[in-house]
C-alpha positions in Angstrom: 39.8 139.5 34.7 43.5 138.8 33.5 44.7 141.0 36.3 42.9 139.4 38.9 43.9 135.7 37.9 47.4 137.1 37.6 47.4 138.2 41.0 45.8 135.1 42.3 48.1 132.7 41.1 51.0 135.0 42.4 49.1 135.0 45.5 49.4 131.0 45.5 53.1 131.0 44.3 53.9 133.6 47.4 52.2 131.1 49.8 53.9 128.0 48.4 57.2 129.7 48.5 56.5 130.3 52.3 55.3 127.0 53.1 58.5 125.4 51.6 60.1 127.9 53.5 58.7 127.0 56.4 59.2 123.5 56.0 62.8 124.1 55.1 63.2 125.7 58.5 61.5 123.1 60.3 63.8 120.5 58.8 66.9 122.3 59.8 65.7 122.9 62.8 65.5 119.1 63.3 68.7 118.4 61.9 70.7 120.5 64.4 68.5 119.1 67.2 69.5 115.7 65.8 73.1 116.7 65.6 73.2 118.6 68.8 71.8 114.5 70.6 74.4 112.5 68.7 77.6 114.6 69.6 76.3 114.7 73.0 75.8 111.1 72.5 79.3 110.3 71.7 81.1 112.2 74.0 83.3 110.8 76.8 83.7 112.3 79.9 87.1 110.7 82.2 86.7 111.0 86.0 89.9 110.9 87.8 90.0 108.6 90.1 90.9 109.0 93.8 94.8 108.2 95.1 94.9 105.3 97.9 97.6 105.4 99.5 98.5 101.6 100.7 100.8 101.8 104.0 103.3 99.3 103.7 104.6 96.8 106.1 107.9 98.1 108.9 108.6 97.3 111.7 108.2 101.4 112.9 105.9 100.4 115.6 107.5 96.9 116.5 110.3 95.9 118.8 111.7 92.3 119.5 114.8 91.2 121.3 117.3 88.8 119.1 119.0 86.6 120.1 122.9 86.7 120.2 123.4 83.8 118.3 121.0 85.0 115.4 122.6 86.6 112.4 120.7 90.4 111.5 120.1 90.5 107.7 118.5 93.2 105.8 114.9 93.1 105.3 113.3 92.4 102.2 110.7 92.2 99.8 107.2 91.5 102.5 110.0 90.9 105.1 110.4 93.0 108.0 112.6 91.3 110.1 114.9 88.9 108.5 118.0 86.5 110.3 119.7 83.5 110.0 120.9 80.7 112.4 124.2 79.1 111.4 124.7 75.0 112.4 127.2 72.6 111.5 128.5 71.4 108.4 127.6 74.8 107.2 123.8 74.3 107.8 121.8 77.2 107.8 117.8 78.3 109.6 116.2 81.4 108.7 113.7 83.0 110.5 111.5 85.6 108.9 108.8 88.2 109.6 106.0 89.4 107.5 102.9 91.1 108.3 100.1 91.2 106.4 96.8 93.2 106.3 93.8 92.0 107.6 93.6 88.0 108.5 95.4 87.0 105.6 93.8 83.5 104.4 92.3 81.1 107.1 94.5 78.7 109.0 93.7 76.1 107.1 94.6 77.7 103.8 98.0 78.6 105.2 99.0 75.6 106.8 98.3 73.7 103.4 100.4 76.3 101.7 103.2 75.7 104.0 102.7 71.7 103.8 103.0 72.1 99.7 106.3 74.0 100.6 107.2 70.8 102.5 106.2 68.6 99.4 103.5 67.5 102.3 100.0 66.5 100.9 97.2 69.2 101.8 95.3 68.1 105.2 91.7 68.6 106.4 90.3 71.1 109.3 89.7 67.9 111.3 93.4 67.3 111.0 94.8 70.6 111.9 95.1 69.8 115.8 98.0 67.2 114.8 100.2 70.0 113.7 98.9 73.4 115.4 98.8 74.5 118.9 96.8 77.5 120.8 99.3 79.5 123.3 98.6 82.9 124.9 101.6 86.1 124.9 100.5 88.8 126.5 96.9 89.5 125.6 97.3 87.5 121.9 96.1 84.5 121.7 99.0 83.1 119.1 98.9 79.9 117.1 101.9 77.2 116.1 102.3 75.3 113.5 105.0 73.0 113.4 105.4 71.2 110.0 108.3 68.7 108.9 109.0 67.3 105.4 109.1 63.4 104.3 111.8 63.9 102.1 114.8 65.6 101.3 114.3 69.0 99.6 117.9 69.5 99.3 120.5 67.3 98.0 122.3 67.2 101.5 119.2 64.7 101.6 118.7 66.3 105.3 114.8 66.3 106.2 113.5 70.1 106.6 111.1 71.7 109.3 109.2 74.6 109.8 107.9 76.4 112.8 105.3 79.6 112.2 104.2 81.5 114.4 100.5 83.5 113.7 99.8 86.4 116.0 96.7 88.3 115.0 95.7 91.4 115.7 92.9 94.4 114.6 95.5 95.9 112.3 96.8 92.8 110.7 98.5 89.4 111.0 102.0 88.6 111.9 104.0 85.4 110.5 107.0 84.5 112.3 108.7 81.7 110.8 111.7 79.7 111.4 112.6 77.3 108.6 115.6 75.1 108.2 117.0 71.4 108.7 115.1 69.5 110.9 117.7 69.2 113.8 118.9 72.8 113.7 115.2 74.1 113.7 114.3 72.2 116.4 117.5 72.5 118.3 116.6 76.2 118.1 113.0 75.8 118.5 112.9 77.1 122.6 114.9 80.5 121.7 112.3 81.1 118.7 109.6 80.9 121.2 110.8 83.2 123.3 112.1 85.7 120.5 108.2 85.3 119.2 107.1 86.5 123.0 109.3 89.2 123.0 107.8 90.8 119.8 106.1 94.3 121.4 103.7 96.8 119.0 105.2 100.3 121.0 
């Protein structure tokens, strides 16, 4: 009788042992499942990111005749075509060209941006037909703007003007601008019209 409740409560020890056993598996078990989800949680993962390549503005597929009086100068910065006009009394125009991807802010937008340059208050759209004007070159339809300041922005206290020329096309928008004192811009205004005409995509 000894024996037998001898072997009995071995028998219980024997299965508690394995069912702490087993529960001490199960919980490790768990625990590296739980470990395995939070390093995969905090794990970070960087994607390179694609190269674009931006093609900047030349002048490789543009040709323009200048004109002999027009001084060359090296283009610069969102330039590319740059020259001056020399006056009297050491007055000086420049003329610039810049294109620019896609429309490049509404005519509005830029004509206001080009008054503020001219210390000129900012207009309306109902307005814009006092200063802009709609001429055909070739198949593009090109629009003027001719813009002249109030008051000196100098201290030769000599008035300013500004003539820009907008061609658009699929590829982009073109500003051609001629910028200087008043007289000498508009003494000169004829020959920019016909330098803007000769501007040719090859």
């Amino acid at each position: 009788m000894y024996e037998c409740a001898n072997s009995y409560v071995d028998m219980n020890d024997r299965n508690i042992k394995y069912r702490v056993a087993g529960v001490l598996f199960l919980v490790f078990i768990l625990i590296g499942f739980s470990g395995c989800e939070k390093q995969a949680g905090v794990q970070v993962y960087t994607v390179a990111k694609p190269e674009v390549q931006l093609k900047l503005p030349t002048q490789s597929d543009l040709t323009w005749t200048k004109p002999s009086s027009w001084k060359e100068l090296d283009a610069s910065g969102m330039r590319i075509g740059s020259f001056s006009i020399e006056g009297t009394n050491s007055q000086q125009a420049q003329v610039s060209i810049v294109r620019l991807a896609g429309s490049a802010g509404s005519l509005l937008a830029n004509v206001n941006r080009w008054r503020g340059q001219l210390r000129l208050e900012s207009m309306s759209s109902d307005e814009l037909g006092s200063v802009v004007s709609e001429r055909k070159i070739g198949s593009a339809s090109v629009n003027f703007v001719s813009l002249e300041s109030k008051v000196s922005l100098a201290q030769d206290n000599v008035l300013s003007k500004m003539v820009v020329a907008i061609i658009r096309k699929d590829s982009g928008s073109l500003f051609v601008k001629l910028m200087g004192p008043s007289k000498l811009v508009s003494d000169n205004e004829v020959t920019f019209n016909q330098f803007v005409a000769s501007i040719k995509h090859k």
